[in-house]
N, C-alpha and C positions, 0 to 999 in steps of 0.2 A: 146321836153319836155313832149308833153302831150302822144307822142306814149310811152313813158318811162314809166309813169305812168300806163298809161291801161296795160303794159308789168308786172309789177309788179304787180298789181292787180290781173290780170291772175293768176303769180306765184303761189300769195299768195291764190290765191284759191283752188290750184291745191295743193298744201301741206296740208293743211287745210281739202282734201276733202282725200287725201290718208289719211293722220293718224286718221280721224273716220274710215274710211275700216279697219284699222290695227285693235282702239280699238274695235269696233265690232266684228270681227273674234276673237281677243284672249279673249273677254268676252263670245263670244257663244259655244267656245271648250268645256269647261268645261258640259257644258248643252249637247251639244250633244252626249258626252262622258257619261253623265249620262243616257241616255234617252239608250245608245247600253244596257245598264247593269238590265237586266229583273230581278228582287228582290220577290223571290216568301218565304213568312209570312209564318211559320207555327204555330197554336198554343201549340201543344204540341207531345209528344214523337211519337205514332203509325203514325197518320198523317204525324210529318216530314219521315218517315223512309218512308210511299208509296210514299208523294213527289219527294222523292232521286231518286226513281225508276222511275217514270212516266218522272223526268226533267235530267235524265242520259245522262253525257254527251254532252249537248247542248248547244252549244257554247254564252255565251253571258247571259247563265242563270245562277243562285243561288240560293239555297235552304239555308234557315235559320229560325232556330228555335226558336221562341221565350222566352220559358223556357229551363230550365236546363233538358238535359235526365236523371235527378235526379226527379226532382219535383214530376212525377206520375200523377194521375187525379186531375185536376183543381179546385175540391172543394175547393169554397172559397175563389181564387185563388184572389191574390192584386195588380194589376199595378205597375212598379217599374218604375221609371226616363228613366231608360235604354229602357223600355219595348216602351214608347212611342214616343224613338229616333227609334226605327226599325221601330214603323207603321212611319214616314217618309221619311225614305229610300224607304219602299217596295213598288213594283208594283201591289200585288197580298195579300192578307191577308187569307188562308184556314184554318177553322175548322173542328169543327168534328158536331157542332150543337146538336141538343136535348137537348139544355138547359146549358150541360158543361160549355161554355165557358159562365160564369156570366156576363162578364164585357162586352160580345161585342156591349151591347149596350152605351156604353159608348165609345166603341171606334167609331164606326158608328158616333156617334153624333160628337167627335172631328175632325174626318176623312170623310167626308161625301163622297169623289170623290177616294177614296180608293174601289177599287171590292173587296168584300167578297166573299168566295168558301165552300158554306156549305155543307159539304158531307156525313153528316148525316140525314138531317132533313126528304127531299123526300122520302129515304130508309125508314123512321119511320113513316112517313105519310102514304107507302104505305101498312106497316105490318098490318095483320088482328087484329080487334081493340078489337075483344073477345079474343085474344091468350095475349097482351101485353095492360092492361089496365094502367100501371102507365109508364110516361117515364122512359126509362133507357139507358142512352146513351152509355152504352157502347159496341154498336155496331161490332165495328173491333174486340173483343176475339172472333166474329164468324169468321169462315174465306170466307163462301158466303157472308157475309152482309161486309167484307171486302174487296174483290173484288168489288160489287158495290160500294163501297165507292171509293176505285182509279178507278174503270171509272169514276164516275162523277170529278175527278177532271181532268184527262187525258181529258173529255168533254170542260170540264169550260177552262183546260189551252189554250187546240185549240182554241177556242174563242177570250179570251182575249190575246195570242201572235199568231196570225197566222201567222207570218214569219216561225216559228216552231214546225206548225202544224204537220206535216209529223211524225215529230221525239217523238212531244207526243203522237202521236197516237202508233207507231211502239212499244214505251217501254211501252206504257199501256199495248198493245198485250204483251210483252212479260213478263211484268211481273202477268199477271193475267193467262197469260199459267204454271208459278210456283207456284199459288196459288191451280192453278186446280188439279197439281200434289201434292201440298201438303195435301190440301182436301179429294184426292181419295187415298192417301195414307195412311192416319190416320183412314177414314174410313174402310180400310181394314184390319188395326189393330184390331180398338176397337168396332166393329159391332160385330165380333163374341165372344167377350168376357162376362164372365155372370157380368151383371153389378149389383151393387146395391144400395141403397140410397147413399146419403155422406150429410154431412155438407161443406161450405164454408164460408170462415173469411165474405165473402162482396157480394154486387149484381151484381158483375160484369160478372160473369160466367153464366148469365141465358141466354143467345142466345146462348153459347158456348154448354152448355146441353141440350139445341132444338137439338142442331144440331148434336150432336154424342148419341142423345136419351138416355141422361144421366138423372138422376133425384135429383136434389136438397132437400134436405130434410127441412133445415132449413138455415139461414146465423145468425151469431156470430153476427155482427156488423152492424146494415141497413145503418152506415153513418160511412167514416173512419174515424177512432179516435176519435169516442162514443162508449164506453167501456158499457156491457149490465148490466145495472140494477139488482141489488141481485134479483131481481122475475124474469126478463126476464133468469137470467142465469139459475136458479132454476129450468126454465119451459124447458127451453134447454137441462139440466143434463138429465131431467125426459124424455125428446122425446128422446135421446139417449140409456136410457135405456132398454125405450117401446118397442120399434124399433130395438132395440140390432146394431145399426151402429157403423160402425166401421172406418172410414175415415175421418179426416174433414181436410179439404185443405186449407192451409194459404196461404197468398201471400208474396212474398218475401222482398216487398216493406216496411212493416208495423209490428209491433213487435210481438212475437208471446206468449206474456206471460199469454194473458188469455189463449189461445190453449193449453199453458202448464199446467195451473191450468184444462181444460176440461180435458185433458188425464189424470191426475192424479186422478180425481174423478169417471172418467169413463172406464179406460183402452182404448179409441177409440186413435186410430193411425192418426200422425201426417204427410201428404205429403204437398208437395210446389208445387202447380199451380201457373204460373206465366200470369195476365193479359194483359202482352206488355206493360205497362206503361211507362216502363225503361228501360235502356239496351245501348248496344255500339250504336253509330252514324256510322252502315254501312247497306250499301239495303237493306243484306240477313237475318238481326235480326230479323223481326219478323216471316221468314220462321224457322230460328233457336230457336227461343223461342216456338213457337208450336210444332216443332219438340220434343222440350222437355218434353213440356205438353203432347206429344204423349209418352213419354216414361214412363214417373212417371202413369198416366193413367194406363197405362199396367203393373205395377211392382204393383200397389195398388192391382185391380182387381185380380193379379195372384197370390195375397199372399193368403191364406187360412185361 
């Protein structure tokens, strides 16, 4: 009687001791099924597009955006419900830094153990401080200051996944060898060109005119969608006239209606520079979007 007992008691331990093993295993799939799935934040358009490129391919990664490739530059930019279900999914949160992303201190503070990839800031720290005295983050319209921008994140990804080091290192290489080519390409265009003053709608094209020895004259607007004051316009008419310029480059993003009241009062000609804000969700867009900006460049200058 008493072997019957201690036989059962066994039993019952041994049932007992399997179905925690079972619930265990079907409670920890889930988690570890989460943990294969590498979730790399972007915060907004140019960033996700060198993301795509740097995380090409790699099995077990994701790239995702966290605004719309509608939105444009983050001025002002408001956290939505949605926006702060992605920082919980993601592994990885990249920005572009220099200030843009207003809110990241906000997410930082909700998010504390979330890595941040800021792939502007260094590059802006390390510009000569007499050439760029006021921040201007809009970095990547260069396209060297956008190549160190996807190294440093090709850097940071090796880091934080090294299972798939190899592979970010390999598409960082390759896609900063199409940047080279795009670079030396447009160079070769608009070097020999006689260039001359222009206007632009916004400040986002001043590294972009460092860099192909362009010269800005004036911008339309210091903030997007603050429309210029009857005297700030006044004093714009009057340098265009001074000046006799003949260009000013709107963005496509953003409405062009004072642009059209300047060319009406002034006869200056109206082209579309496009700063990558926007655009399709594929690799080669912002090679394709500069390409563009290579071309309108070349059609302004060559008018007479």
């Amino acid at each position: 009687m008493q072997m019957r007992i201690i036989l059962k008691k066994m039993l019952y331990t041994v049932v007992i001791f399997c179905c925690s093993v079972a619930f265990c295993c079907s409670c920890s799939t889930p988690k570890q099924a989460e943990k294969t799935q590498f979730t790399i934040l972007t915060s907004f358009y140019p960033i996700y597009v060198h993301a795509l490129n740097v995380a090409k391919n790699v099995e077990g990664v994701q790239v995702v955006n966290l605004t719309s490739p509608q939105t444009g530059c983050l001025h002002d930019y408001t956290l939505t419900t949605n926006d702060m279900k992605a920082f919980e999914k993601a592994s990885v949160f990249i920005v572009n830094g220099v200030g843009l992303e207003s809110f990241l201190e906000k997410v930082m503070k909700h998010y504390p153990n979330l890595p941040v990839v800021d792939a502007g800031s260094v590059i802006w720290n390390n510009l000569p401080s007499h050439d760029y005295i006021d921040p201007n983050p809009h970095l990547w319209v260069s396209v060297t200051l956008a190549m160190e921008q996807v190294r440093q994140i090709g850097d940071q990804l090796c880091k934080l996944d090294p299972m798939h080091a190899e592979q970010y290192f390999a598409n960082t290489e390759e896609y900063i060898d199409k940047l080279e080519n795009l670079k030396k390409n447009m160079h070769e265009t608009l070097d020999g060109l006689q260039k001359q003053e222009f206007i632009t709608f916004h400040e986002a094209f001043e590294y972009f005119a460092r860099e192909f020895n362009l010269t800005v004259a004036a911008v339309v607007e210091s903030e997007p969608g603050s429309e210029p004051s009857p005297i700030e316009l006044k004093k714009l008419l009057q340098l265009i006239r001074e000046k006799q310029l003949k260009f000013l480059f709107v963005e496509p993003q953003y409405s062009q209606n004072t642009a059209q009241t300047i060319s009406l009062e002034t006869g200056i000609r109206i082209f579309t520079l496009d700063p990558a804000v926007t655009g399709p969700t594929s690799p080669d867009a912002y090679l394709d979007i500069m390409e563009q900006n290579k071309q309108t460049l070349l059609e302004a200058f060559s008018t007479p």
